[in-house]
Rosetta silent file (secondary structure, phi, psi, omega in degrees, C-alpha in Angstrom):
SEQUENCE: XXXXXXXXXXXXXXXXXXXXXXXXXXXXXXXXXXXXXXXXXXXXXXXXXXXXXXXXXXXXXXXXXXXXXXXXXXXXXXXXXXXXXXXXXXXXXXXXXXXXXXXXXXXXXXXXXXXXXXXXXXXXXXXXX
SCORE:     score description
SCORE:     0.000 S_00000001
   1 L     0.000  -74.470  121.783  -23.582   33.221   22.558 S_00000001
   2 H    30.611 -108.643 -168.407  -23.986   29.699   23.766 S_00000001
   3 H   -58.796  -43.913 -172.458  -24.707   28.227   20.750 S_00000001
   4 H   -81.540  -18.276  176.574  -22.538   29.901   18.337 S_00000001
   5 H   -71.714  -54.136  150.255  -19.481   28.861   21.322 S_00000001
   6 H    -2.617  -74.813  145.107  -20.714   25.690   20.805 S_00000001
   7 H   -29.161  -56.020 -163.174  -20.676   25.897   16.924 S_00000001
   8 H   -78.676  -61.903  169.719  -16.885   26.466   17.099 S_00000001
   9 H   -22.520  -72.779 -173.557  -16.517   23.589   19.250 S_00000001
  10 H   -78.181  -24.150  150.561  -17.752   21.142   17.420 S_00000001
  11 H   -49.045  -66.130 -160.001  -16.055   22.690   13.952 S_00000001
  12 H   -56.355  -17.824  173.487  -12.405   22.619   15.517 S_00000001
  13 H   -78.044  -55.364  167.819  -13.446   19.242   16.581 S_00000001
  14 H   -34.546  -41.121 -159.786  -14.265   17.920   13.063 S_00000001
  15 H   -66.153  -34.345 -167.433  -11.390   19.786   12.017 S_00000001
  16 H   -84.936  -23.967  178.166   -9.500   18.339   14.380 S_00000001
  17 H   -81.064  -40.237  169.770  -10.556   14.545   13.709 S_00000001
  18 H   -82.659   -6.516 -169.895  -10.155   15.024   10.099 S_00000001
  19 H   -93.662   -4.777 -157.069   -6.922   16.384   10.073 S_00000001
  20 H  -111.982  -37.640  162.703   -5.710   13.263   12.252 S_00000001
  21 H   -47.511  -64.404  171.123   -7.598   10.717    9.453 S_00000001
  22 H   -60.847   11.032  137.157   -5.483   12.143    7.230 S_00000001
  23 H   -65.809  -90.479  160.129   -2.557   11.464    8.899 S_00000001
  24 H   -43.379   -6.562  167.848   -2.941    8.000    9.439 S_00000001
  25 L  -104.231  -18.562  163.929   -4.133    7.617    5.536 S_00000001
  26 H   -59.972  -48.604 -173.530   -0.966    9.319    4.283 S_00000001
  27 H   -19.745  -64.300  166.141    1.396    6.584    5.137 S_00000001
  28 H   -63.918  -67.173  155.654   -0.465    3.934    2.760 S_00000001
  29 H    31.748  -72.612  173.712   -1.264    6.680    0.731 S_00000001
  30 L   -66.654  -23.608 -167.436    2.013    7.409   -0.187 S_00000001
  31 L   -87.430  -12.657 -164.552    2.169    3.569   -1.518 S_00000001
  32 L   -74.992  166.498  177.012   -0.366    4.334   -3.843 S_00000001
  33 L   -81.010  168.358 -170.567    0.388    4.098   -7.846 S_00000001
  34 L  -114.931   -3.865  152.204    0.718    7.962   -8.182 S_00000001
  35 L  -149.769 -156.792 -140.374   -2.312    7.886  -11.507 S_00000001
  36 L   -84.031   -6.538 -170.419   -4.418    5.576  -13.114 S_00000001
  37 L   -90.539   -9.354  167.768   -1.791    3.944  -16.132 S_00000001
  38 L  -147.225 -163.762 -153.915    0.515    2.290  -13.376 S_00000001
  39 E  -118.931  175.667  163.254    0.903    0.364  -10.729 S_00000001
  40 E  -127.898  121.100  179.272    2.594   -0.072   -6.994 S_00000001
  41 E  -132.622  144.224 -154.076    4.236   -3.313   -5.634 S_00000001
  42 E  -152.408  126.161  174.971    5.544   -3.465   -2.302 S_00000001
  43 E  -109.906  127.897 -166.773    6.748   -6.799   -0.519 S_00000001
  44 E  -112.618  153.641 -175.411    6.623   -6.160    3.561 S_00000001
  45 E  -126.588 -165.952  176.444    9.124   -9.231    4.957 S_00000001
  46 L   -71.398  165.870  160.061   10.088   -9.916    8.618 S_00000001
  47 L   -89.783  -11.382  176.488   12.456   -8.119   10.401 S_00000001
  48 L  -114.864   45.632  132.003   15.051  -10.996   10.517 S_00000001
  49 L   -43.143  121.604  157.177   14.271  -11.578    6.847 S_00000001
  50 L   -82.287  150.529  152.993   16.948  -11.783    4.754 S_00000001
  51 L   -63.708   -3.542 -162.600   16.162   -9.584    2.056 S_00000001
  52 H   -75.660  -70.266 -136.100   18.707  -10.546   -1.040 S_00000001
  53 H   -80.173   74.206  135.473   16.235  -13.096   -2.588 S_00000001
  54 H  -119.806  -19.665  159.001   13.140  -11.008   -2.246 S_00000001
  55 H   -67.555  -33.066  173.664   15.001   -8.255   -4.031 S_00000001
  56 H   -76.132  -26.563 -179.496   16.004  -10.473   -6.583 S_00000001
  57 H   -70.148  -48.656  174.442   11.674  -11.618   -7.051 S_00000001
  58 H   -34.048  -89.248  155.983   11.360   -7.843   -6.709 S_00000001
  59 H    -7.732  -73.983 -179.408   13.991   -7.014   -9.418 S_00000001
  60 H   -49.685  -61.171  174.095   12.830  -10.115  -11.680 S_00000001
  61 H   -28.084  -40.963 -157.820    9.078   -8.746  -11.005 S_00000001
  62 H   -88.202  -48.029  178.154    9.883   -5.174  -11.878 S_00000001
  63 H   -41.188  -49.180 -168.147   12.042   -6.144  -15.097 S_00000001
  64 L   -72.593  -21.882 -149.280    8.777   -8.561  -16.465 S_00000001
  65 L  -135.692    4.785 -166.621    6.210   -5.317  -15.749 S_00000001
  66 L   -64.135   -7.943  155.253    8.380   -2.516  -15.891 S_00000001
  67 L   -84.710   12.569  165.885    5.954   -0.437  -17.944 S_00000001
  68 L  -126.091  -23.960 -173.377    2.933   -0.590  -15.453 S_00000001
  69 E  -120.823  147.943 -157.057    4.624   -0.611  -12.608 S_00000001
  70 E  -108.173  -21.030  177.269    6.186    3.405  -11.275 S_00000001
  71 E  -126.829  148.073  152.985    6.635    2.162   -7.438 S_00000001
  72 E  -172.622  163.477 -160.436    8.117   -0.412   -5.729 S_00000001
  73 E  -167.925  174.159  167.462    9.666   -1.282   -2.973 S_00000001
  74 E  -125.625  135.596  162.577   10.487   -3.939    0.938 S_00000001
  75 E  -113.053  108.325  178.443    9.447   -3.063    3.591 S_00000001
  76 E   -62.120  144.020  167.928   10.625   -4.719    7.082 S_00000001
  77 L   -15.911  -58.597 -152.485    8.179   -5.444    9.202 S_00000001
  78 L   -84.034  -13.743 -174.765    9.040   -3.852   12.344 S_00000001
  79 L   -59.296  166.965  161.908    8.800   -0.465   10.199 S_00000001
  80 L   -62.879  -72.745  178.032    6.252    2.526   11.281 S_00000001
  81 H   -48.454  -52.601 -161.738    4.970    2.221    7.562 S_00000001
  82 H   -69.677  -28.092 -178.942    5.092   -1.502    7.173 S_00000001
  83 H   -83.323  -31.633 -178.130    2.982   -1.659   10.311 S_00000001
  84 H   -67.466  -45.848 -175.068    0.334    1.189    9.260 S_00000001
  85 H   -75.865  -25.818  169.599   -0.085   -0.576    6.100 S_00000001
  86 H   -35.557  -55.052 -177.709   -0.725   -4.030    7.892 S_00000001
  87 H   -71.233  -52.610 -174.699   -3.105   -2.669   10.064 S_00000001
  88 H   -53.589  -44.269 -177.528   -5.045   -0.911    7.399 S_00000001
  89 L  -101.413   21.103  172.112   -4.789   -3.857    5.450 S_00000001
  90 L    72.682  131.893  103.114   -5.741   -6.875    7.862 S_00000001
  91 L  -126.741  159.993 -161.602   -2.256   -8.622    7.141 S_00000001
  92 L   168.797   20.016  172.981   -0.630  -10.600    9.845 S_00000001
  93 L  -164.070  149.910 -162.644    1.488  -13.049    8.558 S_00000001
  94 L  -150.928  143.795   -0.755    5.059  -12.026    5.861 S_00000001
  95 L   -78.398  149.195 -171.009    6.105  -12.314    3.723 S_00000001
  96 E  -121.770  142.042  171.463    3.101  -10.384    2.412 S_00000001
  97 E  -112.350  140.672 -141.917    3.072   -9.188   -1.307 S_00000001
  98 E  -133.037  136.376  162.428    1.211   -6.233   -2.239 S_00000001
  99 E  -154.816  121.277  174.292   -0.021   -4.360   -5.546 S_00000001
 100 E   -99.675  144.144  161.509   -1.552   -1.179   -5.314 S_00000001
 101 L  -104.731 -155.601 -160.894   -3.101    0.926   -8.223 S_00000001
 102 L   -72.108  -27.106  163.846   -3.771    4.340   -7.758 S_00000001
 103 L  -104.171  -26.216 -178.863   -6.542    4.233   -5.662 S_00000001
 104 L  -142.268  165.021  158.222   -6.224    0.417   -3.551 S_00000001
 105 E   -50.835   89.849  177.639   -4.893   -2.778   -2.875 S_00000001
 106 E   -77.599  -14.012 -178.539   -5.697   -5.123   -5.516 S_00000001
 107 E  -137.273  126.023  179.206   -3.884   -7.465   -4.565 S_00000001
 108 E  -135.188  115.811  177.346   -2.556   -9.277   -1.041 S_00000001
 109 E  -121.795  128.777 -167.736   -0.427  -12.198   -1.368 S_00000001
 110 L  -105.885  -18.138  169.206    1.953  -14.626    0.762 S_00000001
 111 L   -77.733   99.166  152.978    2.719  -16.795   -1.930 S_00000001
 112 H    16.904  -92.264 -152.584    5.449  -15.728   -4.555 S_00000001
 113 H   -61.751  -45.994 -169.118    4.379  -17.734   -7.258 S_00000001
 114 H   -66.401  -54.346 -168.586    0.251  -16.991   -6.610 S_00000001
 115 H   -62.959  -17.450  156.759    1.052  -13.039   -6.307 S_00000001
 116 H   -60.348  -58.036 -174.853    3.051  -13.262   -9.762 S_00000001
 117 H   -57.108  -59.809  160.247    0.445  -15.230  -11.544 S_00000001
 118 H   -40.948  -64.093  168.023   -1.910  -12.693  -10.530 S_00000001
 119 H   -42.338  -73.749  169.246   -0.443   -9.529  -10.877 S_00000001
 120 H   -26.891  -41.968  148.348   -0.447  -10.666  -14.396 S_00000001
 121 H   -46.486  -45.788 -148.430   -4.158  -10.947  -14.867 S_00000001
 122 H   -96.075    1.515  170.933   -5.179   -7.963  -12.999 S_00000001
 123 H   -84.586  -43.060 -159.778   -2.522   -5.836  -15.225 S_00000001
 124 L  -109.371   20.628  140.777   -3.887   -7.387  -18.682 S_00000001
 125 L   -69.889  -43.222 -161.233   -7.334   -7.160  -16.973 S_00000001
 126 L   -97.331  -34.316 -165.562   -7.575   -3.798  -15.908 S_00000001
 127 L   -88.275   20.970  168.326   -5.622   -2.741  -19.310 S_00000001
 128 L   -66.327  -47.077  177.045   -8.319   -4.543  -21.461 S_00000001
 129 L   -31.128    0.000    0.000  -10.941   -2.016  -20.173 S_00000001
């Protein structure tokens, strides 16, 4: 009796720990490319960022790639998301530029110009394969 009380314990506790991991991993998650043929780019800025020209890099960005990439998106800082993904991802200084495939970050960038250059390899890298 003991032991099988016991049992149950320590299930609802797994149960209960994994169901809470999976909380905190939807957030990023969600950020993900949704399969394996495109991509996700996500710029997280400040919160007293203006946003028009990183919409416009965005925009240009999206325009250059639009047939690999299916998400994209800014994120302020100060956001619940923007912070989950931060954390997850070590990041600590914005703007930070971001390209997820379907399963990870491939890419984390603060430079523009570097995160551009890049993306560009690691698209006609990965689609070489």
């Amino acid at each position: 009796m003991i032991y099988t009380r016991q049992v149950l314990i320590l299930i609802s506790s797994l149960l209960l720990m994994s169901l809470i991991g999976c909380q905190n991993n939807t957030e990023i998650e969600s950020y993900l490319a949704p399969d394996s043929n495109s991509y996700a780019v996500f710029f997280i800025v400040e919160e007293k960022s203006d946003t028009i020209v990183e919409n416009e890099l965005l925009s240009d960005l999206y325009i250059e790639n639009f047939q690999y990439i299916s998400q994209f998106g800014i994120l302020k800082s100060s956001t619940e998301d923007a912070k989950i993904i931060s954390e997850e991802l070590l990041i600590d200084e914005y703007p930070a530029y971001i390209l997820f495939n379907f399963e990870e970050a491939l890419l984390i960038e603060q430079d523009y110009n570097k995160f551009k250059l890049s993306l560009v390899d690691i698209i006609a890298r990965e689609r070489s394969r």
